[in-house]
Structure formats: C-alpha cells, structure tokens
C-alpha positions in Angstrom: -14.1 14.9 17.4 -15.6 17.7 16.0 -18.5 16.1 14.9 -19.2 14.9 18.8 -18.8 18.6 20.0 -21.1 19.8 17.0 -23.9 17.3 17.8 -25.6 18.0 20.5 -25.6 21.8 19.7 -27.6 20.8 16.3 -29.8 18.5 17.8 -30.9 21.1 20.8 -30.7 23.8 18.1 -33.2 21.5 15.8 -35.5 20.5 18.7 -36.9 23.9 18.7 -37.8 23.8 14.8 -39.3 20.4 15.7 -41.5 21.0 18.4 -45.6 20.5 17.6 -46.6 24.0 17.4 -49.8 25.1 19.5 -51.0 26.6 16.7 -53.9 24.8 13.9 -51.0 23.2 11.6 -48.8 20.6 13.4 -45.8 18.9 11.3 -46.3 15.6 10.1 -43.6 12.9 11.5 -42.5 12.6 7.5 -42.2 16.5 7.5 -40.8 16.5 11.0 -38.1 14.0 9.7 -37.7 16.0 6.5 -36.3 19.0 8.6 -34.2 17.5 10.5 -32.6 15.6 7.4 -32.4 19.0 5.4 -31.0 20.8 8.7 -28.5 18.1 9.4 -27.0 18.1 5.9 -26.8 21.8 5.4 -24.9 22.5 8.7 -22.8 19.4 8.9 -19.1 19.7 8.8 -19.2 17.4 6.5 -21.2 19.3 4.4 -19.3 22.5 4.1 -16.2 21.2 2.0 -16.6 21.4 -1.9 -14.7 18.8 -3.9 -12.5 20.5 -6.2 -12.6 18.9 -9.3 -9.4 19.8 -11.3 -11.7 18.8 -14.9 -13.9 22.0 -14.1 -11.3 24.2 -13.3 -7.5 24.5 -14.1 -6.1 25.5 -11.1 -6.5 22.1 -9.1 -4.2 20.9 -11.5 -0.6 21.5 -13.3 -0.2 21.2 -17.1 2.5 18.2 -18.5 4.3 17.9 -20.7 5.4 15.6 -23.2 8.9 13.8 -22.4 9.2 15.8 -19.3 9.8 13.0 -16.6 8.0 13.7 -13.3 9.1 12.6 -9.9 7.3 11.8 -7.5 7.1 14.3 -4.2 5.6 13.4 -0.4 1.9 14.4 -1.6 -0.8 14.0 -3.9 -0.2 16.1 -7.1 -2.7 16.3 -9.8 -1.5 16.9 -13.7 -3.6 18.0 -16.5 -2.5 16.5 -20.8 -4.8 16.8 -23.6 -4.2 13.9 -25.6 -4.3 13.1 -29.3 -6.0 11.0 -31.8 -3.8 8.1 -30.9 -4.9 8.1 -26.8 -3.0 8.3 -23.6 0.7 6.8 -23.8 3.3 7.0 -20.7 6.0 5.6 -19.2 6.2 4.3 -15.4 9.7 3.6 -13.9 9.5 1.8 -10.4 12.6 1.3 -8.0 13.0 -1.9 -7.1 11.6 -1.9 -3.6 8.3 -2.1 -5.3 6.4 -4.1 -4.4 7.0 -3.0 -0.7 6.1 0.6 -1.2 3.3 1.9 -2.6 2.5 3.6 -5.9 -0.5 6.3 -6.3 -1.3 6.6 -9.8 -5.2 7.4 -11.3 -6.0 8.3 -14.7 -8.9 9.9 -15.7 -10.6 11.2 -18.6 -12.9 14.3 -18.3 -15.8 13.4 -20.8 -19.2 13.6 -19.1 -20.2 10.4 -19.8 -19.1 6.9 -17.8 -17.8 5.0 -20.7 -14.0 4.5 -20.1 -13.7 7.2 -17.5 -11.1 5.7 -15.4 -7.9 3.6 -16.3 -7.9 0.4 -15.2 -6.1 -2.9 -16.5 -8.8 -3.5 -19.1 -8.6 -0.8 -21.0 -4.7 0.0 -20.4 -2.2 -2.0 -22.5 1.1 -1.9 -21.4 4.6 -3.4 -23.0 5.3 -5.1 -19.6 3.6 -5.4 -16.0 0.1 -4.2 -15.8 -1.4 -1.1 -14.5 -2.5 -1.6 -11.7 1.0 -4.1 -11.1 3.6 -1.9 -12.4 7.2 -3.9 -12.8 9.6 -3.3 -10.4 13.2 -2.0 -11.0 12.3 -1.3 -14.4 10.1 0.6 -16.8 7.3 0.1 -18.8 5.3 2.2 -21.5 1.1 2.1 -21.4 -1.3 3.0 -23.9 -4.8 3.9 -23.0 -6.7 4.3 -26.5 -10.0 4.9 -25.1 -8.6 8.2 -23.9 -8.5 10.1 -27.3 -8.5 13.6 -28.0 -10.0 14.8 -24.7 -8.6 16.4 -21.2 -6.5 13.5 -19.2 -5.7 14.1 -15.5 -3.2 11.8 -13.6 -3.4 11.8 -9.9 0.6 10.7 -9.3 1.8 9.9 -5.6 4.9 8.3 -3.9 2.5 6.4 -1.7 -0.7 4.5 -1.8 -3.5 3.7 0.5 -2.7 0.2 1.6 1.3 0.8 1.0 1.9 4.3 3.0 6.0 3.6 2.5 7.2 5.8 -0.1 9.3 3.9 -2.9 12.4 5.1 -3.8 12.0 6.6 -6.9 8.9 6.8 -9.4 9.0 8.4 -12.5 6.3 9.4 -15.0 6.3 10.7 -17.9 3.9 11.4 -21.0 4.6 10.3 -24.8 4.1 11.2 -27.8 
C-alpha cells in the first residue's frame, strides 16, 4: 500500500531528471534507463531497511549458554555460542502435537566463506529424527561437526512459515 502511494510521486518526481534537455548533450535511452534504475533503488521503501546481521554485531543477538534449556516465546529470537573443537551439539525437545505445529529452528555458522554455512540434514547427525524432522513427544541430541571452533547463531521460534500454530512446548538447549 505504501508502495502504490509512493509510486507515482517517484515517477513524476523522475520524469523531470528524464526529460531530453534542450541543451547540446541529450541522455542516451541506456543512460536515461540507468537513472531511473539508480533513482528507483535509492528512494524505494524497500530500500531504506538494513538487514541486521547478528554475525557483524552482537546486539542482534543474546549469548547461550551451555546446559541452559531455552523455551521457546511468541517471536523470533536470535542466540549467539562459540563452539569448540568438537562442533555444534544440542538437544531439541518437541511436544507431541508436532507434527501439527510448527518448529523455527536455523543454524548458522559465521565464517565468510559458503562451505557448510547453514545446518541442514546433510551435515547434522542426530541420535534420532532428523533436523529438519525433529521427533515428536520426545528429545533428540544433534551434532553438527562442520561447525568447529567458530561463532554459531540459532534462529529458535515456536512457529514456522508453513505451520503458524505454535507447539506446545520446544526446548533447546546447547552441549558440551
């Protein structure tokens, strides 16, 4: 809705920067198109939000600890671990209306390069389940060995996209 009120004040706002001037240099339809692009972009809404990435800077995300169970609350919450020389281990515990409520859970390592950034179920080994299937009514312990001595942060939520019913109870907690 925004967007639809903002939109017709850029492109009347734009048409004057696009206009052939009367003068000896006329714009070029690529440099005509060029503006417009680079004006679009710099005042779009869209373009004036700044992702706040809680591996640049610590306070997009809270320190955990190990064997400190977290539950899960109504939103999104971002945790920060710095693992050891043996990876990434945790334990998941699901209620048992799981598979009919959603589960949020991403883990991420913050090295610069692409290898192994995110967990997924081929480089997680867990006891029981899978990660991206957790059991439910039960608990089961991951590893993710890939993810040695660097920053981990774990995006935990009662909720996911395609399930928006909360479960429960989730629990998660970091080992040693």
């Amino acid at each position: 809705m925004r967007f639809a009120r903002f939109f017709p004040i850029l492109m009347f706002a734009t048409s004057f920067l696009l206009c052939e001037e009367q003068a000896e240099y006329k714009r070029t339809p690529e440099e005509r198109r060029d503006l417009l692009l680079f004006v679009t972009i710099t005042l779009a809404p869209w373009g004036q939000s700044v992702y706040r990435n809680p591996c640049k800077n610590s306070e997009y995300s809270q320190p955990i600890a190990l064997n400190v169970p977290l539950n899960a609350s109504g939103k999104l919450e971002n945790y920060r671990f710095i693992t050891g020389p043996n990876g990434f281990k945790y334990s998941l515990t699901v209620s048992s209306d799981y598979p009919n409520c959603g589960i949020g859970l991403s883990i991420y390592n913050c090295r610069d390069s692409f290898s192994n950034l995110f967990a997924t179920n081929y480089n997680v080994v867990c006891d029981q389940g899978t990660f991206q299937n957790p059991i439910s009514g039960g608990s089961q312990t991951c590893t993710i060995s890939s993810f040695s001595n660097q920053l981990v942060i774990i995006s935990f939520s009662p909720n996911s996209i395609d399930k928006p019913f909360q479960c429960n109870a989730i629990s998660f907690e970091v080992l040693p």
